[in-house]
C-alpha positions in Angstrom: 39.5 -35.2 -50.7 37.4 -38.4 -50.0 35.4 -39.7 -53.2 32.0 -39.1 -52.9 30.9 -42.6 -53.5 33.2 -44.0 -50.1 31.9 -40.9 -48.1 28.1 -41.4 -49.0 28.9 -45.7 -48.0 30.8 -43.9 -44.9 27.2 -42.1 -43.7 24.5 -44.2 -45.5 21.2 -43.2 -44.0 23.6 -41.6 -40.9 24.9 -45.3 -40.2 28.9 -45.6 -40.6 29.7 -49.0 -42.6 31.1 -51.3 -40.5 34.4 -52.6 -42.5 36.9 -55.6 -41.7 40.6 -56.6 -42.6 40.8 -58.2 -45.7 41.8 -62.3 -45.7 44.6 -61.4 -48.5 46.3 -59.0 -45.9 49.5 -60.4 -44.6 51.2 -58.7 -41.8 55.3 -58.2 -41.3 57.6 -56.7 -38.3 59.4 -54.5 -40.0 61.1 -53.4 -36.6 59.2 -52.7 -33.3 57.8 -49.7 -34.0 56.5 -50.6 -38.2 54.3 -53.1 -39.3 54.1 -53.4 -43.4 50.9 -54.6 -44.8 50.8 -56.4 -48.0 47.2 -57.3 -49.7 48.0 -60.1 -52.0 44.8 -59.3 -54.0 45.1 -55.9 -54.9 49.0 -55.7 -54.4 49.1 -52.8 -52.1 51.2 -52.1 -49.7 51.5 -50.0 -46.5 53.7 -49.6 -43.4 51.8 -48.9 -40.1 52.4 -48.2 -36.7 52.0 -50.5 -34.3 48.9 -49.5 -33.1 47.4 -49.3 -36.4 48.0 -52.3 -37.6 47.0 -54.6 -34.4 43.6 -51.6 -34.8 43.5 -53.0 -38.6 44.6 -56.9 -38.0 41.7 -57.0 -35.4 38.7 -55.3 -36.7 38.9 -51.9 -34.7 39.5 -49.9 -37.2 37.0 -47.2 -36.5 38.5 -46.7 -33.1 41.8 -45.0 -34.2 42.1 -44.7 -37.7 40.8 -41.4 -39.3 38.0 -41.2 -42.3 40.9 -40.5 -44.6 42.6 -43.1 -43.5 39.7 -45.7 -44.0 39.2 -44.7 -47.3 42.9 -45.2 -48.1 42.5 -48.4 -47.0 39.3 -49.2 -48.7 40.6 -48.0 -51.7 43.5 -50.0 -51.8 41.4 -53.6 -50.9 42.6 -53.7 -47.1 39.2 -52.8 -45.6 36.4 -54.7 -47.1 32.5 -54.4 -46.0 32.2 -56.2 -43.3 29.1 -58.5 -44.9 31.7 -59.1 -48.1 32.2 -62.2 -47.9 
């Protein structure tokens, strides 16, 4: 279930929050198919398909990734509002 707080920032007024990658994020090949995701800042990790993580390295992240997913990611520090600077 999505915390009410990240689901209330996720339809604010009926406009989605736009979110990008985090700078601590740091990208590894694991193999072809598996990215792992490290966020140096708040330690978490994550493996990620392919698609996934060029979506997340690149700022699409509303394209393929699910509401669940986003909030797994904003919850762990890899997806930051995207006026955070």
């Amino acid at each position: 279930m999505m915390c009410e707080t990240v689901q209330n920032a996720l339809h604010l007024k009926g406009t989605k929050i736009m979110y990008k990658s985090s700078r601590f994020n740091f990208f590894y090949d694991r193999s072809a198919d598996e990215i792992i995701v490290y966020n140096t800042f708040s330690k978490a990790v994550i493996a990620l398909d392919s698609p996934h993580a060029v979506s997340l390295r690149e700022n699409h992240t509303d394209e393929i990734f699910t509401e669940d997913e986003i909030h797994v990611l904003v919850e762990n520090g890899m997806l930051i509002d995207s006026d955070f600077d």
